[in-house]
C-alpha positions in Angstrom: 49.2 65.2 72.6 49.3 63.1 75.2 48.7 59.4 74.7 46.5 57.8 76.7 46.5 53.8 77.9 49.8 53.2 76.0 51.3 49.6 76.2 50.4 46.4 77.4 51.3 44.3 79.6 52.1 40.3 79.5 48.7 38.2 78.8 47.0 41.2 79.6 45.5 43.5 76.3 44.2 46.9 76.8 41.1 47.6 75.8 39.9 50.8 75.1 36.0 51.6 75.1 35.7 55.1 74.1 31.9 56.7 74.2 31.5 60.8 72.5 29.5 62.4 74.4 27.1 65.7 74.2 24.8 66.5 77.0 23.9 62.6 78.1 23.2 63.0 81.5 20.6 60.8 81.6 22.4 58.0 79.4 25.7 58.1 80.4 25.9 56.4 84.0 23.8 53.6 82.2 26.3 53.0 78.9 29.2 53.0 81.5 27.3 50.4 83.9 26.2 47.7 81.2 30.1 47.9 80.0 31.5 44.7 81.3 34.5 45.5 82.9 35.0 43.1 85.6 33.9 40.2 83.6 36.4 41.3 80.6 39.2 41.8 83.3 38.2 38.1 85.5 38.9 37.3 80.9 42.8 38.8 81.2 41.6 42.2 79.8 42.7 45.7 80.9 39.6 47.8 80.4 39.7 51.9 80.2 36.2 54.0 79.3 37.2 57.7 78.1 34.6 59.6 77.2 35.3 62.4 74.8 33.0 64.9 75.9 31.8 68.1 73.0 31.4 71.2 76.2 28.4 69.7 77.1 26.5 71.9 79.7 24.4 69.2 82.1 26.3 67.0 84.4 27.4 64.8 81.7 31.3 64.6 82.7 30.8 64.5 86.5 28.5 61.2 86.3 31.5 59.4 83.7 33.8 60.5 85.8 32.0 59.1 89.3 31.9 56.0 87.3 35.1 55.7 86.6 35.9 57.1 83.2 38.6 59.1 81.6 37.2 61.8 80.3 38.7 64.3 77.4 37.3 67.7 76.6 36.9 68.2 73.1 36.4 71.8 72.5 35.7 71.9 68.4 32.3 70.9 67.3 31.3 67.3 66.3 31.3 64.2 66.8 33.6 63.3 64.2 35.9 65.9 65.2 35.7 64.3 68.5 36.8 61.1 67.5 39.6 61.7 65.4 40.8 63.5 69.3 39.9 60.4 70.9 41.7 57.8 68.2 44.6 59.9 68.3 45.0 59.9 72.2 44.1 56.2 72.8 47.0 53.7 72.8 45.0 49.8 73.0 45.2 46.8 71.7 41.6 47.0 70.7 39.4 49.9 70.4 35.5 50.4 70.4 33.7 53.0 69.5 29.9 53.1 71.3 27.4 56.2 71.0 26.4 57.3 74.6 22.8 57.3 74.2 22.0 53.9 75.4 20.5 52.9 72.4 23.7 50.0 72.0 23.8 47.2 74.2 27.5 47.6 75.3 26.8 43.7 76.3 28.3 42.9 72.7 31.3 44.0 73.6 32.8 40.1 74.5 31.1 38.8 71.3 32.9 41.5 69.9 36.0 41.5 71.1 36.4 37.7 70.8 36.3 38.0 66.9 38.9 40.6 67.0 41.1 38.4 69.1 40.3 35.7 66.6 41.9 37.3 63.7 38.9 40.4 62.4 40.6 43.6 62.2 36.8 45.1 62.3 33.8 44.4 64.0 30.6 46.4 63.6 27.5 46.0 65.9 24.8 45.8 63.1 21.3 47.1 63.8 20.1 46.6 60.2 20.9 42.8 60.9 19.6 42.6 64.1 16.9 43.9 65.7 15.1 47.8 66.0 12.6 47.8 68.9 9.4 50.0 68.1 10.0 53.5 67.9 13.9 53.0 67.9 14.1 54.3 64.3 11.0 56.1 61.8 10.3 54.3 58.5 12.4 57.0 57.1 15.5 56.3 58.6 15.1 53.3 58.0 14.6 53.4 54.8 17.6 56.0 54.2 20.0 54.1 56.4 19.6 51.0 54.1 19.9 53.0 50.9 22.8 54.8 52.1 24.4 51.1 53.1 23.4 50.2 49.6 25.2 53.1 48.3 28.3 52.9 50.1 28.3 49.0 48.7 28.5 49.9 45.3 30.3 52.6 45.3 33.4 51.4 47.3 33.0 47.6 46.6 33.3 47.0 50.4 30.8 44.9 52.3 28.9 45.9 55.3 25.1 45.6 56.3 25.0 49.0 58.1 26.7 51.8 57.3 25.2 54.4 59.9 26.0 51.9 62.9 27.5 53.9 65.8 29.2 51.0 67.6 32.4 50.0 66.3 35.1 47.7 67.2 39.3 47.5 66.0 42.1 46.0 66.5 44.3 49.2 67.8 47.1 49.6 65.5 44.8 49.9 62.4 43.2 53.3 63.4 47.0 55.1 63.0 46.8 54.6 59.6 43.3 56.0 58.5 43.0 59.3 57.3 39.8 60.8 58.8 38.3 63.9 57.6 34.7 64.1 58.4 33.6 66.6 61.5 30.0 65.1 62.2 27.3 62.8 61.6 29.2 61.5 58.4 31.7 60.2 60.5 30.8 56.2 60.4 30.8 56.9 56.5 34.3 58.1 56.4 35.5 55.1 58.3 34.1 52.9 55.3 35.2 54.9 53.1 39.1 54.4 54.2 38.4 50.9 55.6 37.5 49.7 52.0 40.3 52.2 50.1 42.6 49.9 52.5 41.0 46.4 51.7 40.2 45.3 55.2 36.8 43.6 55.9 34.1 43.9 58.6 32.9 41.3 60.7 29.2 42.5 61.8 27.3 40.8 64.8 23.8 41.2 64.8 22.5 43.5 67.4 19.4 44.9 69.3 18.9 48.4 68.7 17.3 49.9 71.8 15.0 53.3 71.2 16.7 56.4 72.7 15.6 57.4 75.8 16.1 61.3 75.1 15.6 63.8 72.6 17.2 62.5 68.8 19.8 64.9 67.8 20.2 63.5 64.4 18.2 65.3 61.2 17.5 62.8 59.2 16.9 64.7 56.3 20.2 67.2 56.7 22.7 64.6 57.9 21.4 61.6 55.6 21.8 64.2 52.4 25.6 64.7 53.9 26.5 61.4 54.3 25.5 60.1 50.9 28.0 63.4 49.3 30.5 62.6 51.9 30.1 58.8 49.7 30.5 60.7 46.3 32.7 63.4 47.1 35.3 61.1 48.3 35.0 59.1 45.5 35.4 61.4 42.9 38.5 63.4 44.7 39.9 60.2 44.8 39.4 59.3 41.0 
C-alpha cells in the first residue's frame, strides 16, 4: 500500500487531517474550508487533508479534490473499514480524525494539536463536555451516547467523557500499533477499547456540537445496540 505524507522535515511536522466521507456534497467544501491550514503552516506545520471517500455517488470527491484534498477510494463498506485504509496509508506526525458532516468545528484543530505537541498522545473533541446546539442530537441519543460512555468507563477502566465522538486527534506513531477490527459505526468504540487495553490516556477539549445540515445516517437504535456488544464482546474474547 502505498504510504501517504511519509517523513518530516526539520522544524516542520506533518500533519495529517483525514475526513471519511459518504455522499457529503453539501458538507464537504465547508469541513475543508474551516480547516486552518494557512494559519497551522504560518505555526511551522505541514498540513495534508485526505479524504477517504466509501463510492459515494454525488460530487463528493470532485469538490475535496477542487479544494485541495487527497482523496482515497475505499471500495469496502464502512466507515470503520475506511479508516483502518486511511490509518494505514497516512505517514504524520500527528493525525486527526474529523466526520465530514460539518457538525465539528475543525477550528479545534490548534487547541488540539497544541496538547499533542505538549506531551498527550490523544486528544478527543468532546461534545458531551461541550456544547449540543438544538436539534444537533434527540434526547435519545443523548441519553444512549452517555450510557454507552458510562459503559465503556467501567468496563475498560479508561477515562473519557464521550465515547461516540467522531473527532479525534494522535500523535502519529501510536496508530501503528492498534489492532482495529470494527467495520462501521462501532468504530470510535474500538479505538477505546485498544487505547485503554494499551494504558494511554485522552485529553478531551470541550467542543460545540453543530446540528447536521443533511439527512442523519446513523440508527440510533441499530448502531447504539452494536456499539455497546462491540464493549462486551471485546471484553469477554479478551478474558
Amino acid at each position: 500500500m502505498e504510504t501517504l505524507y511519509s517523513g518530516s522535515t526539520i522544524n516542520q511536522p506533518k500533519v495529517a487531517i483525514i475526513l471519511p466521507t459518504l455522499n457529503e456534497e453539501a458538507t464537504i467544501g465547508k469541513v475543508i474550508d474551516e480547516i486552518q491550514q494557512q494559519a497551522l503552516a504560518r505555526n511551522g506545520y505541514d498540513v495534508s487533508i485526505v479524504v477517504v471517500d466509501g463510492n459515494s455517488l454525488d460530487r463528493t470527491r470532485e469538490i475535496a479534490e477542487d479544494k485541495g484534498a487527497e482523496v482515497m477510494i475505499e471500495p469496502r463498506k464502512g466507515k470503520g473499514r475506511a479508516m483502518q485504509t486511511a490509518f494505514q496509508a497516512v505517514d504524520a506526525d500527528f493525525v486527526f480524525m474529523l466526520d465530514a458532516d460539518y457538525t465539528y468545528p475543525a477550528t479545534y484543530i490548534p487547541e488540539m494539536l497544541d496538547l499533542l505537541r505538549d506531551g498527550s498522545k490523544i486528544v478527543i473533541g468532546s461534545r458531551l463536555k461541550g456544547k449540543i446546539e438544538k436539534g444537533a442530537m434527540t434526547q435519545l441519543n443523548i441519553i444512549g451516547n452517555h450510557l454507552l460512555t458510562l459503559m465503556a468507563k467501567i468496563i475498560y477502566r479508561g477515562k473519557t467523557s464521550d465515547l461516540c465522538t467522531g473527532f479525534w486527534g494522535f500523535h502519529g506513531e501510536l496508530l501503528k500499533d492498534l489492532n482495529l477490527s470494527a467495520d462501521g459505526f462501532d468504530f470510535e468504540a474500538d479505538l477505546f477499547i485498544q487505547i485503554s487495553r494499551r494504558g494511554h490516556s485522552i485529553t478531551q477539549v470541550p467542543i460545540t456540537y453543530r446540528r447536521r445540515p443533511t439527512k442523519q445516517k446513523l440508527n440510533s437504535l441499530k448502531d447504539g445496540f452494536k456499539i455497546g456488544w462491540k464493549l462486551i464482546r471485546d471484553r469477554l474474547i479478551r478474558q
